[in-house]
C-alpha positions in Angstrom: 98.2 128.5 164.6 101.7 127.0 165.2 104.0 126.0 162.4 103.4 122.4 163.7 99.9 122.9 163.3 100.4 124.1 160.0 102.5 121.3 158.8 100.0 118.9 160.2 97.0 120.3 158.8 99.0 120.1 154.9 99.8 116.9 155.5 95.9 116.1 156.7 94.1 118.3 154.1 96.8 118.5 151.2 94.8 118.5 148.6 92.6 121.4 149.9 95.6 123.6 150.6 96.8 125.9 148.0 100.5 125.7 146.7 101.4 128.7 148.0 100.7 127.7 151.5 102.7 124.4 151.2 105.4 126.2 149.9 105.6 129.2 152.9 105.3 126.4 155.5 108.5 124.6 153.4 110.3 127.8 153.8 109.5 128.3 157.2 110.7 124.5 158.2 113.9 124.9 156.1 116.1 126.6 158.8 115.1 123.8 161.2 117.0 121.5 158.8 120.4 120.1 160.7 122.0 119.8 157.0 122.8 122.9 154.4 123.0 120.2 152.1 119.0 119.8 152.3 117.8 123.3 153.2 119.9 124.5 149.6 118.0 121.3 147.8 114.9 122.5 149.3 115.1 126.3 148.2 116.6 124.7 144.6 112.8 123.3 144.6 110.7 125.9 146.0 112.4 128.1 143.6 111.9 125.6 140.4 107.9 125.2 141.4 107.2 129.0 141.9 108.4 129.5 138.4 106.0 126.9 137.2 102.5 128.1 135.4 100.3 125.5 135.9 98.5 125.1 139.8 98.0 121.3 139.0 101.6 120.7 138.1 103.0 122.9 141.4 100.7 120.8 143.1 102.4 117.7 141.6 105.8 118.8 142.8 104.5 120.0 146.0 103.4 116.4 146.7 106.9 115.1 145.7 108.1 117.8 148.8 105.7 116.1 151.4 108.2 114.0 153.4 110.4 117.1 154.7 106.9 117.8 156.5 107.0 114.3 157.6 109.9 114.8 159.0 109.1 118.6 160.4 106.7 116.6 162.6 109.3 113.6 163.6 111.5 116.2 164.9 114.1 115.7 161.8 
């Protein structure tokens, strides 16, 4: 499956795909990023939701993450 793929099958099925999987697919996208600026805020977040405990609040902060896969798909 291709990352585009991926990204479009989160964005389809998000709340059927785990945390961990929207958060690899964020980390894959990052480098595609034209700004440093938004790849560090990215990694900032990924970071701050893996050291969450609960899967229902990840999930929460996951959702807030959604429009960088938007934008993944619109070609940034």
């Amino acid at each position: 499956m291709t990352l585009e793929e991926q990204v479009t099958m989160a964005i389809n099925d998000f709340e059927n795909t785990s945390t961990e999987q929207i958060l690899e697919i964020l980390d894959k996208i990052m480098p595609e990023f034209k700004s440093n600026l938004t790849s560090e805020y990215l990694q900032g977040k990924i970071k701050k939701i893996l050291e969450l405990d609960g899967e229902s609040e990840k999930k929460e902060q996951c959702k807030a993450l959604m429009p960088y896969l938007d934008w993944y798909l619109q070609g940034l």
